[in-house]
Backbone as numpy.savetxt, mean C-alpha at the origin, in Angstrom:
# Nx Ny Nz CAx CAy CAz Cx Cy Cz
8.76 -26.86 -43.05 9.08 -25.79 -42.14 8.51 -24.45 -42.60
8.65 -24.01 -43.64 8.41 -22.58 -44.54 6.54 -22.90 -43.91
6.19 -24.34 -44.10 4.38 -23.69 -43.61 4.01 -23.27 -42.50
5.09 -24.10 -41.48 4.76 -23.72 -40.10 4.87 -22.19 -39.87
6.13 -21.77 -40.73 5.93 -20.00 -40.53 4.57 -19.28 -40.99
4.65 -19.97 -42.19 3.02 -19.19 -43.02 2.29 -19.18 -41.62
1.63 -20.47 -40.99 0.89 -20.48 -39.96 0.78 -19.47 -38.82
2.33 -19.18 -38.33 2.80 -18.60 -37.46 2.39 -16.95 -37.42
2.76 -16.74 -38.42 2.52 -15.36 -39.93 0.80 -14.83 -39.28
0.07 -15.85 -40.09 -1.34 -15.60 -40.09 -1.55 -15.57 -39.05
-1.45 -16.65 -37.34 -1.76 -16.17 -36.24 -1.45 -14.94 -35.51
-0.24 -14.14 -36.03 -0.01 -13.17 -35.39 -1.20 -11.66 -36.10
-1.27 -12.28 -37.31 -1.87 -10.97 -37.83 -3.09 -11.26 -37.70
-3.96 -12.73 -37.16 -4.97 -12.60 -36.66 -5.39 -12.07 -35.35
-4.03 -12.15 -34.96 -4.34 -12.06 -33.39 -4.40 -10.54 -32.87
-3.52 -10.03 -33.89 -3.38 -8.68 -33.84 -2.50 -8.19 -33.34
-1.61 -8.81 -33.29 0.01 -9.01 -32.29 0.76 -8.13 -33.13
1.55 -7.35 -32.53 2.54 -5.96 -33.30 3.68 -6.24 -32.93
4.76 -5.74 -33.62 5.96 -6.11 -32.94 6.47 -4.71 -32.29
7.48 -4.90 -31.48 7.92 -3.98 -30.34 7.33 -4.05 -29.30
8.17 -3.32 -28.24 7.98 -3.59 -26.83 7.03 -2.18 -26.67
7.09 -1.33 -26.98 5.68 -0.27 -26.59 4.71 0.08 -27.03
4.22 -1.42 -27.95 3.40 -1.20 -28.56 2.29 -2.62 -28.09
0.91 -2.23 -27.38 0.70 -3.25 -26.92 -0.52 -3.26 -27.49
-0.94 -4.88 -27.79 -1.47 -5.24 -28.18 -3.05 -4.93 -28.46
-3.71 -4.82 -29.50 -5.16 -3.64 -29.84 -5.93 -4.20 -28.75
-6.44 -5.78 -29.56 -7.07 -6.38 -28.94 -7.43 -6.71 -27.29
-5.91 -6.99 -26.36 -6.02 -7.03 -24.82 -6.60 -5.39 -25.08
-5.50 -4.91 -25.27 -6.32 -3.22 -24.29 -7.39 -2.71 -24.67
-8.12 -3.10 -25.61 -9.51 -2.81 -26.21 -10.63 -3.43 -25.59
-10.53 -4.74 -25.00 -10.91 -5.42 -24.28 -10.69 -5.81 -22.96
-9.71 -5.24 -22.21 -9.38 -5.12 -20.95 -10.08 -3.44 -20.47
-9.80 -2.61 -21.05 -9.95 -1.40 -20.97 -10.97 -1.08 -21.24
-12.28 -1.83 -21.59 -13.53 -0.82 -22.76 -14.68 -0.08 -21.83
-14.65 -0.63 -20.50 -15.03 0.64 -19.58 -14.69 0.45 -18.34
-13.45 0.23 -18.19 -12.93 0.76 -16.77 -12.18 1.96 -17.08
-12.12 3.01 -16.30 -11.25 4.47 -16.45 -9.62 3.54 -16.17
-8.93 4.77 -17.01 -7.91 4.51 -17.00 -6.88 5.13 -15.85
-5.76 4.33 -14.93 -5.56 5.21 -13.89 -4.39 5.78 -14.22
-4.16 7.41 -13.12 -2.83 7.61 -13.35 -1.60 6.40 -13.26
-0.63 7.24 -14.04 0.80 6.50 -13.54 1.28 6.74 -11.99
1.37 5.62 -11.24 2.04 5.53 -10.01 3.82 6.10 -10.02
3.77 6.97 -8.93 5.38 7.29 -8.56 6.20 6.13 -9.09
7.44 5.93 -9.61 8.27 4.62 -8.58 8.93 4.78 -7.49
8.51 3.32 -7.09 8.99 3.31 -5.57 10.54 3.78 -5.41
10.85 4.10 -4.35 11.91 4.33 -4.05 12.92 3.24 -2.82
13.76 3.13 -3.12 14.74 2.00 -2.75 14.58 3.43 -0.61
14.58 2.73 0.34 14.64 2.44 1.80 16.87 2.35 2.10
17.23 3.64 2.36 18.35 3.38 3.17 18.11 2.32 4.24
19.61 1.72 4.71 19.68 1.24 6.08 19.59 1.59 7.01
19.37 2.38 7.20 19.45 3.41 8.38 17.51 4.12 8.57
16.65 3.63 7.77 15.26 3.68 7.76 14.47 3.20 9.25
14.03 3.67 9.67 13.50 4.75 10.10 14.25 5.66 10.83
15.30 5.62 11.17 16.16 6.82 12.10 16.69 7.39 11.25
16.76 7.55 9.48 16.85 8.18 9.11 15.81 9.78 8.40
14.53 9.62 9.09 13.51 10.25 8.99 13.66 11.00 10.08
14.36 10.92 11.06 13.74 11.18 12.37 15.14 12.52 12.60
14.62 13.99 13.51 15.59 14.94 13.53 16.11 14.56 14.09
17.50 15.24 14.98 18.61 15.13 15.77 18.02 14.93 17.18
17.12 16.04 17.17 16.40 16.09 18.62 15.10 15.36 18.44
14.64 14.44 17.78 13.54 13.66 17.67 12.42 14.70 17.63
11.95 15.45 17.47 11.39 16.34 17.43 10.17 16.45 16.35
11.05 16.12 15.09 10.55 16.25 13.85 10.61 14.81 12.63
10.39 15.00 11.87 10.08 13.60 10.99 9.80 14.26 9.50
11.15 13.95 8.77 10.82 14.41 7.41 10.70 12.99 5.96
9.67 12.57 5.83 9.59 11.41 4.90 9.52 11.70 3.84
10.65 11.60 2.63 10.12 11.28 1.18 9.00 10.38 0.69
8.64 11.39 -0.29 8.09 10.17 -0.84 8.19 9.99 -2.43
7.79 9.08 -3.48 7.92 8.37 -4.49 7.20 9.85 -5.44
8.56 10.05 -6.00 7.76 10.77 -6.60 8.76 12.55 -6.46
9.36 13.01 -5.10 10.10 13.75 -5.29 9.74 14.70 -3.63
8.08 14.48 -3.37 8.05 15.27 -2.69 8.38 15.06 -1.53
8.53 15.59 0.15 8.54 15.71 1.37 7.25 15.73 2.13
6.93 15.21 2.95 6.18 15.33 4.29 6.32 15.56 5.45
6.38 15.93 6.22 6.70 16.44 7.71 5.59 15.90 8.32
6.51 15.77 9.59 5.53 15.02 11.01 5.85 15.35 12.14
5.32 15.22 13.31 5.71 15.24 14.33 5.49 13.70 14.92
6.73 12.78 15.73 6.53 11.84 16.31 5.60 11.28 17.48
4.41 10.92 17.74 3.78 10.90 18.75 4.59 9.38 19.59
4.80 8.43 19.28 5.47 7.48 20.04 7.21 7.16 19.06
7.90 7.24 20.34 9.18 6.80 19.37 10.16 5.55 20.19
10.68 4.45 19.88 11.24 3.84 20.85 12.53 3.51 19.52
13.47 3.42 20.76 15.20 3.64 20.35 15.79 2.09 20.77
16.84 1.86 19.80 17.84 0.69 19.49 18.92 1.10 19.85
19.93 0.23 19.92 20.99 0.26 20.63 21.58 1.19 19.06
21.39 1.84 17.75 21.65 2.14 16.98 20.52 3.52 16.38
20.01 4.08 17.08 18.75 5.05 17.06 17.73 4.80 17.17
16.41 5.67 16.74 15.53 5.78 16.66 15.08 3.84 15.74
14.21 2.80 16.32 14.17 1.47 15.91 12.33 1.50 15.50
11.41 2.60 16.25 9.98 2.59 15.64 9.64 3.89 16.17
9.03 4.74 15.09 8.38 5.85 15.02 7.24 6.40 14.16
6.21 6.51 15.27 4.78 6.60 15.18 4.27 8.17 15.24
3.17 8.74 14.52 3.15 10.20 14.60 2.15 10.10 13.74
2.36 11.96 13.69 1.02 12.19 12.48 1.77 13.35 11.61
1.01 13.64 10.51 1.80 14.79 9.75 1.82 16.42 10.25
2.26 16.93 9.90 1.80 18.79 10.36 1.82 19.39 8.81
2.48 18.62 7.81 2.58 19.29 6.60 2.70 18.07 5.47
1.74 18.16 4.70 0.46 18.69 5.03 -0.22 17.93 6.01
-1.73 18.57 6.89 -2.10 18.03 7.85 -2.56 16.91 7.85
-3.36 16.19 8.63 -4.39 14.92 8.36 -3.77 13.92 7.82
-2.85 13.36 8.60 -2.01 12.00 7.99 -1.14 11.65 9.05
-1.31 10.17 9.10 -0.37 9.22 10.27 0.50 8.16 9.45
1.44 7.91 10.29 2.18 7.03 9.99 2.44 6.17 10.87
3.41 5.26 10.51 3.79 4.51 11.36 5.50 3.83 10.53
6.41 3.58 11.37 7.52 3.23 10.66 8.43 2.11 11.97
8.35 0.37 11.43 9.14 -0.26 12.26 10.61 -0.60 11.41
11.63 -0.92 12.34 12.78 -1.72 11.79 12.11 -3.23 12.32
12.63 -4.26 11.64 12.08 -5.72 12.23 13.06 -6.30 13.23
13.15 -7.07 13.76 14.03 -7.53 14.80 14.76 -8.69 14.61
14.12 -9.02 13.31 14.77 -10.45 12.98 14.23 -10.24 11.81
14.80 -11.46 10.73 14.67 -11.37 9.39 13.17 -12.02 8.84
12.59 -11.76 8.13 11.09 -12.35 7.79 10.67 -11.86 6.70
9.35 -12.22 6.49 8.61 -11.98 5.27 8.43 -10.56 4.64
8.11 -10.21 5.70 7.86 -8.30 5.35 8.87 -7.59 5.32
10.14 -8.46 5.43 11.50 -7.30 5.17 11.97 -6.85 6.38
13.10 -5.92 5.97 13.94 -5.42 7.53 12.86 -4.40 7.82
12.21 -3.29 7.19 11.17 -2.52 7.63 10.02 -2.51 7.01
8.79 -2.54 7.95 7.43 -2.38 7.86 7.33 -1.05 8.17
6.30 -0.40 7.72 5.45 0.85 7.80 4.22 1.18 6.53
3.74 2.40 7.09 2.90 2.90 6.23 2.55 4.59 6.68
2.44 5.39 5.15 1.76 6.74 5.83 0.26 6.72 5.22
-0.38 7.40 5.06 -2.10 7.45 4.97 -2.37 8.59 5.45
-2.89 9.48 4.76 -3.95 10.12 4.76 -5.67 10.67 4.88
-6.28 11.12 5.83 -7.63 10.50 5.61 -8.05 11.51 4.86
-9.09 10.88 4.12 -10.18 11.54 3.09 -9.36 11.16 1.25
-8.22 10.50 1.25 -7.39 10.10 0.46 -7.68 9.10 -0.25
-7.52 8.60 -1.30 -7.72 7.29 -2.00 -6.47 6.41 -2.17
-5.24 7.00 -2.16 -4.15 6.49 -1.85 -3.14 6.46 -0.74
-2.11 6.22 -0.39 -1.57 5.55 0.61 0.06 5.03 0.36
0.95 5.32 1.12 1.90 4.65 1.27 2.48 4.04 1.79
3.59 2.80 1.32 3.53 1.17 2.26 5.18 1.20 1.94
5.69 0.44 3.20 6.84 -0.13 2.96 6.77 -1.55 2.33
7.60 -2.04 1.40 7.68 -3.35 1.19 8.97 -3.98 1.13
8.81 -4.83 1.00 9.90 -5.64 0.37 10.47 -5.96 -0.76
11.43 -5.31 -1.83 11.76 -5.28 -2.82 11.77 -6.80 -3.94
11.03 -7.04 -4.62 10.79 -8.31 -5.05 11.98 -8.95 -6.22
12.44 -7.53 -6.95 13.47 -8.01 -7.25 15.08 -8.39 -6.54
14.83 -7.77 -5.34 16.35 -7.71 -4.84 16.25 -9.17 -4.12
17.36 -9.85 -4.17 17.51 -11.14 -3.22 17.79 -10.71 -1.92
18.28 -9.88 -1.53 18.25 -9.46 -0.45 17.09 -8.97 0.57
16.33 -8.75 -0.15 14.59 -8.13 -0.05 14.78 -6.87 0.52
15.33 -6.04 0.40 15.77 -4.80 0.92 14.50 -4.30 0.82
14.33 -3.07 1.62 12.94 -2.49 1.79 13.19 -1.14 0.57
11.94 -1.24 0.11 10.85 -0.18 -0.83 10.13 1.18 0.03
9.86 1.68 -0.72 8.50 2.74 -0.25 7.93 2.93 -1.62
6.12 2.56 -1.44 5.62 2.58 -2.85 4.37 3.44 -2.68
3.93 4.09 -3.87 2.19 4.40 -3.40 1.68 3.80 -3.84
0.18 3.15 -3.05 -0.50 2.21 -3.41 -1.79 2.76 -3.31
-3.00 1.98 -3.21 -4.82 2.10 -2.92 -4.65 2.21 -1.23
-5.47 2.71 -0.68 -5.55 2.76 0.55 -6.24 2.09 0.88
-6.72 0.78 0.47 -7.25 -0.14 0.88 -5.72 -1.51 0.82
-4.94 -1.26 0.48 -3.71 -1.69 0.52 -3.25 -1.36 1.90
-3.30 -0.55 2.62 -2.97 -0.56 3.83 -3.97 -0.28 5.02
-4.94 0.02 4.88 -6.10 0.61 5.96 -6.94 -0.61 5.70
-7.85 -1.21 6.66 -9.19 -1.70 6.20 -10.06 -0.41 6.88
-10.55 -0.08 5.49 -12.44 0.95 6.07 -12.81 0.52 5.09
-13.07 -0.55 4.54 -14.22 -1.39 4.14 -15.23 -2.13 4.78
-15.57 -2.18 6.45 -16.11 -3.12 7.08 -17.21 -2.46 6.49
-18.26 -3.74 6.83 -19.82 -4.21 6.80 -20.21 -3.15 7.50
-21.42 -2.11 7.76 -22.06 -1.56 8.82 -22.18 -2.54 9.89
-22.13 -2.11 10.97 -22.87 -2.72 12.22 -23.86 -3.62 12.30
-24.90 -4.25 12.78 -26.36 -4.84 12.40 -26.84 -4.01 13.44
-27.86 -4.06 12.68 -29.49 -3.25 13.50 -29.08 -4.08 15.59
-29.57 -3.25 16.13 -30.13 -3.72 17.43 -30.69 -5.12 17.77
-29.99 -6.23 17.71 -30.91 -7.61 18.35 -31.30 -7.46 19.37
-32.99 -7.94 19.73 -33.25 -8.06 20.84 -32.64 -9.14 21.25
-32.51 -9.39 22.86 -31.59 -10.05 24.02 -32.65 -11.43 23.94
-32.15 -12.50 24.03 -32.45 -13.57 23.62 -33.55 -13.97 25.02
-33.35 -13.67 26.22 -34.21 -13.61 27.59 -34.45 -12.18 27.42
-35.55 -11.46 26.80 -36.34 -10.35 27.63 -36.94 -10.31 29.15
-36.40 -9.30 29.46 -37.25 -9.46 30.86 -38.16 -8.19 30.95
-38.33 -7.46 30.14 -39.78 -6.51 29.90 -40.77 -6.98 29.14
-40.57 -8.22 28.47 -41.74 -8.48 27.61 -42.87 -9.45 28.64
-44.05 -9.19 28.18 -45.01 -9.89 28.90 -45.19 -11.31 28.81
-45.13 -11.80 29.94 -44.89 -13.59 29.30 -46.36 -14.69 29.81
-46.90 -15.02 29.25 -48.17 -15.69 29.30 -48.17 -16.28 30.66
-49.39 -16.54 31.02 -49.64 -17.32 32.62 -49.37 -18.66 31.93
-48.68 -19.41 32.51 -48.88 -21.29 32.70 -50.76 -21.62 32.60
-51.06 -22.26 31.79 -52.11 -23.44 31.72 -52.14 -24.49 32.36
């Protein structure tokens, strides 16, 4: 037994393995890391009342104030809003503060994959983005709000267009006499 430790011993100090939890390992992050930039730290998400999305929404529907991860506020104005027998059930808009940003915010109607609420806000000209999810630790799957890549919620990654095909029957092109 005493060799199997020796063994044990030497693999860790070959491996380069440290003990404690905030201390991570030379080797992965020397080699995971040796030229990708390193990114900021993300907000944490923030836990979604029950009352999400009619709890964003003013008295007089008017206005739309969303937290977000992290501490700050956003303001909106609602461009589409449709109501539940319990308030405001989906509300769609754009920001006024700061400008240049849409959202979108559903309750679900039934229970499923994506949780009791789906949404997202986005910004354009932004690299990030915020998503509702579904809380992975909770068994309940209670809904999240996280910031993510904005390719996490937007696709503007498509392909360009293709060039102009010509039309498979031209009828301006000149077409030979029969032989």
């Amino acid at each position: 037994m005493p060799a199997c430790l020796l063994v044990v011993a030497a693999l860790i100090v070959w491996l380069g393995i440290r003990s404690g939890p905030d201390v991570p390992n030379e080797r992965i992050r020397t080699a995971a890391a040796a030229d990708a930039p390193v990114p900021a730290a993300l907000p944490r998400p923030i836990a979604l009342d029950d009352e999400f999305p009619a709890s964003i929404v003013s008295t007089d529907e008017a206005l739309v104030a969303i937290p977000l991860p992290g501490g700050a506020v956003v303001e909106g104005r609602p461009i589409r809003l449709q109501r539940g027998p319990d308030g405001p059930r989906m509300v769609e808009g754009v920001t006024t503060r700061p400008p240049g940003g849409r959202f979108y915010f559903e309750r679900q109607s039934a229970p499923g994959k994506a949780g009791p609420v789906v949404g997202y806000l986005h910004f354009q000209d932004e690299e990030s983005a915020y998503r509702v999810v579904p809380d992975p630790a909770d068994p309940l799957r209670k809904a999240r709000w996280e910031r993510t890549h904005i390719d996490e919620v937007v696709c503007r990654a498509f392909a360009p267009p293709p060039d102009e095909i010509p039309p498979t029957h031209p009828t301006d092109d000149p077409i030979p006499p029969d032989e």
